[in-house]
C-alpha positions as CSV (number, residue, x, y, z in Angstrom):
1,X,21.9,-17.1,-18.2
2,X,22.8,-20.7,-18.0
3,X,19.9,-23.5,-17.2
4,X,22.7,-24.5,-14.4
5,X,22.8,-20.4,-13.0
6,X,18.6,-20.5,-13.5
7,X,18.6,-23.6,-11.1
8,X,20.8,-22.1,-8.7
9,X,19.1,-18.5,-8.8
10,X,15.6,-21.0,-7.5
11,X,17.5,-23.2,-5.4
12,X,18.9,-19.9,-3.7
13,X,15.3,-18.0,-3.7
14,X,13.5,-21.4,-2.1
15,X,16.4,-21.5,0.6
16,X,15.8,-17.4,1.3
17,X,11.7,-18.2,1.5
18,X,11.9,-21.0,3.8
19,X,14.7,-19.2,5.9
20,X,11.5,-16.0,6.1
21,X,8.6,-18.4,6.5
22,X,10.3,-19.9,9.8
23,X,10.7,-16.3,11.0
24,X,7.4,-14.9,9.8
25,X,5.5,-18.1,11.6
26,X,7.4,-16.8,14.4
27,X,6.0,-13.8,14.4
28,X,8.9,-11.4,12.2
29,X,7.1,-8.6,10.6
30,X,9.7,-8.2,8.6
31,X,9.9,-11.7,7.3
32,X,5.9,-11.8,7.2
33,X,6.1,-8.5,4.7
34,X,8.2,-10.3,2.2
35,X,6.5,-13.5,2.5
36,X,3.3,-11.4,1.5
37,X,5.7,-9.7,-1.5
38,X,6.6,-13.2,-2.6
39,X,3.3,-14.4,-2.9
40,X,1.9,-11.6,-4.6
41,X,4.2,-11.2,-7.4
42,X,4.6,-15.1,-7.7
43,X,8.7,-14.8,-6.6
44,X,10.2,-18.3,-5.4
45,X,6.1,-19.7,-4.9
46,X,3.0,-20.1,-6.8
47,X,1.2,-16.5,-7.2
48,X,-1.2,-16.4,-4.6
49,X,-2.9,-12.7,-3.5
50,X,-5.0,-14.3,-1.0
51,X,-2.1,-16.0,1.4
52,X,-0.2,-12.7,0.1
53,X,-3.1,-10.6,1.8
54,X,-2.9,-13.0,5.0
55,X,1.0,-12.1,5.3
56,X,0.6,-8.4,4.6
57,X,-2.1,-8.2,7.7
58,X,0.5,-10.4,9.7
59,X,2.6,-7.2,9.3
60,X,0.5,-5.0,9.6
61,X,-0.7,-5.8,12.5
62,X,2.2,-5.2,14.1
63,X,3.2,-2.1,12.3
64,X,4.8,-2.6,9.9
65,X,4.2,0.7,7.4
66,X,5.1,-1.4,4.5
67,X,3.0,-3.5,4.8
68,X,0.3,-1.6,5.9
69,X,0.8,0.3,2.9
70,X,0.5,-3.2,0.8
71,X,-2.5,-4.1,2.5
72,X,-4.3,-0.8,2.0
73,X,-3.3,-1.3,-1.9
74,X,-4.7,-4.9,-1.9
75,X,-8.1,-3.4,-0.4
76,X,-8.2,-0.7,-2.9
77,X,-7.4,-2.6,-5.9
78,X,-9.9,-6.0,-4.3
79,X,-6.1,-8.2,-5.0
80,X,-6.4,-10.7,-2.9
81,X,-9.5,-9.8,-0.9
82,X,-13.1,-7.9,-1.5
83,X,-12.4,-4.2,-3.0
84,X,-13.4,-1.8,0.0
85,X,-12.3,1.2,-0.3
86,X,-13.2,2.1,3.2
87,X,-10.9,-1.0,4.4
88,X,-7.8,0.4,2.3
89,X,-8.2,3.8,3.4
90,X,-7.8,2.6,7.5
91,X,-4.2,1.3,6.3
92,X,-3.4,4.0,4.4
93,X,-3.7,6.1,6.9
94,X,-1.8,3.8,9.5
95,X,1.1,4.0,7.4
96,X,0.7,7.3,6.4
97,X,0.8,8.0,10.1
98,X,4.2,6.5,10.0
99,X,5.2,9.2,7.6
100,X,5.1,6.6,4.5
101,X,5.2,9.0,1.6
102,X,3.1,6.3,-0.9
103,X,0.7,6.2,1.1
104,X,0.7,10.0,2.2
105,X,0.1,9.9,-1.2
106,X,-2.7,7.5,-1.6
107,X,-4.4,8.9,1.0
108,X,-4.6,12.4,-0.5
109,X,-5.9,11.0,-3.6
110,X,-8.6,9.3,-1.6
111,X,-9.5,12.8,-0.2
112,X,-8.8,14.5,-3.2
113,X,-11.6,12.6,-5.4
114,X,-14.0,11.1,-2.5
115,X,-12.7,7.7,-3.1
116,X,-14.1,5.6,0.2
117,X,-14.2,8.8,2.2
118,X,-16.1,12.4,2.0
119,X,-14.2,14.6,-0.5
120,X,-12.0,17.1,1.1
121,X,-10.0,18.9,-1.0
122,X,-7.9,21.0,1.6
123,X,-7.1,17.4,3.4
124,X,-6.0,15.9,0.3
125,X,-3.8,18.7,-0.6
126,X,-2.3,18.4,2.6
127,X,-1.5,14.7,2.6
128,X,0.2,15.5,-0.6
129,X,2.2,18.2,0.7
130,X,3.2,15.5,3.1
131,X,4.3,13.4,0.6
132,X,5.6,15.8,-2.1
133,X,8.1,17.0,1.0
134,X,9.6,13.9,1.1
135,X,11.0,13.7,-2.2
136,X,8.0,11.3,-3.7
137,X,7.4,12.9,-7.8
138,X,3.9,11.8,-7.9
139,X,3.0,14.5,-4.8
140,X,5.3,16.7,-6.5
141,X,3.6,16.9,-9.5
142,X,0.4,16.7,-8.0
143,X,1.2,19.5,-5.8
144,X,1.9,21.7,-9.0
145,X,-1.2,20.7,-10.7
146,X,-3.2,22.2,-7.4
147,X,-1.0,25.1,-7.3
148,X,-1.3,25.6,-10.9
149,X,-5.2,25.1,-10.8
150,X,-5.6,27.3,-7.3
151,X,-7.6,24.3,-5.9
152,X,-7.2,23.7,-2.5
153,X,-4.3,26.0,-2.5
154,X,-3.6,29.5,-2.9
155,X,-3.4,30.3,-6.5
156,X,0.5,30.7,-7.6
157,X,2.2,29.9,-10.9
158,X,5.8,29.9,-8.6
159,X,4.8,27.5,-6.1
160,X,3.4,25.5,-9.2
161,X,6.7,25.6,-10.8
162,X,8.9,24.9,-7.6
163,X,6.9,21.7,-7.3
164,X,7.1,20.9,-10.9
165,X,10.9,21.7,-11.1
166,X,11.1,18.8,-7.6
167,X,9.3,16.0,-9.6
168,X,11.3,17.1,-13.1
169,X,14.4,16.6,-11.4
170,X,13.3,12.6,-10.7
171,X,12.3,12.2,-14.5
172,X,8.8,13.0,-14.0
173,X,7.4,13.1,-17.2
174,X,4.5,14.8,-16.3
175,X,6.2,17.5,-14.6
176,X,8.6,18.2,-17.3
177,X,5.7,18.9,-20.0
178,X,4.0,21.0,-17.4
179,X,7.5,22.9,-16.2
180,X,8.4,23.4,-20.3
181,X,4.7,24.9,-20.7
182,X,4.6,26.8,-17.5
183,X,8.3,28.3,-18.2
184,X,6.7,29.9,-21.6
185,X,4.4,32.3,-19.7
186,X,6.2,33.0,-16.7
């Protein structure tokens, strides 16, 4: 790429960020979201997780699953803010609520290993279930592993390998050592 096309690419990026700051200071959730993106990864402004943080809970606020989902990461992780684990969890669930499958996800592993909330096994299972049912690999394999293991499901090499088999399909890497070992014995 050209130093004239680099210029451009910036010029174009600053013009799409000021074009989203006017509609997130005016309240856009949308706009407020990607403002928070932008200043997390460092895109089109200086890398900053805090005012990322303050744009994510803009959005969130209002609902926005996304972002709720961002914000529970930033709590989990402490980018941006204090780690609190109980903090990330609360948005988590708000945007698993919404039937976001990451955090579906996220939530279940919460449950699944006590992480900011009383262990429950049977919950975490079923958050993955959630999740695994709308496509995302991660539950998929995860799912298997549980089935495989019998914990916090009934015990069943089939429903181990239907899971494994969903997640292979997306390149799971994971679940296509599992599926190649679990295809030998059944």
């Amino acid at each position: 790429m050209t130093k004239q096309a680099m210029g451009n690419d910036y010029k174009d990026e600053q013009e799409k960020i000021k074009g989203h700051r006017k509609a997130a200071e005016q309240g856009d959730a949308a706009a407020q979201f990607y403002l928070g993106l932008c200043y997390e990864d460092g895109k089109g402004v200086a890398k900053d997780e805090q005012e990322a943080v303050k744009w994510y809970r803009k959005a969130a606020e209002q609902g926005d699953a996304e972002a709720q989902l961002s914000l529970g990461t930033c709590y989990g992780t402490g980018t941006g803010v204090a780690q609190d684990m109980q903090e990330a969890i609360k948005w988590f669930r708000k945007a698993a609520e919404q039937g976001d499958a990451d955090a579906q996800h996220n939530l279940g592993v919460c449950y699944l290993h006590g992480r900011g909330i009383a262990k429950d096994i049977q919950e975490g299972v079923n958050w993955y279930r959630k999740a695994a049912e709308q496509g995302l690999a991660d539950a998929q394999y995860a799912l298997g592993v549980y089935y495989l293991n019998g914990v916090g499901a009934a015990l069943g090499m089939q429903e181990a390998a239907r899971w494994f088999r969903k997640a292979a399909k997306q390149g799971d890497a994971n679940a296509i050592k599992a599926l190649s070992v679990l295809d030998q014995t059944l």
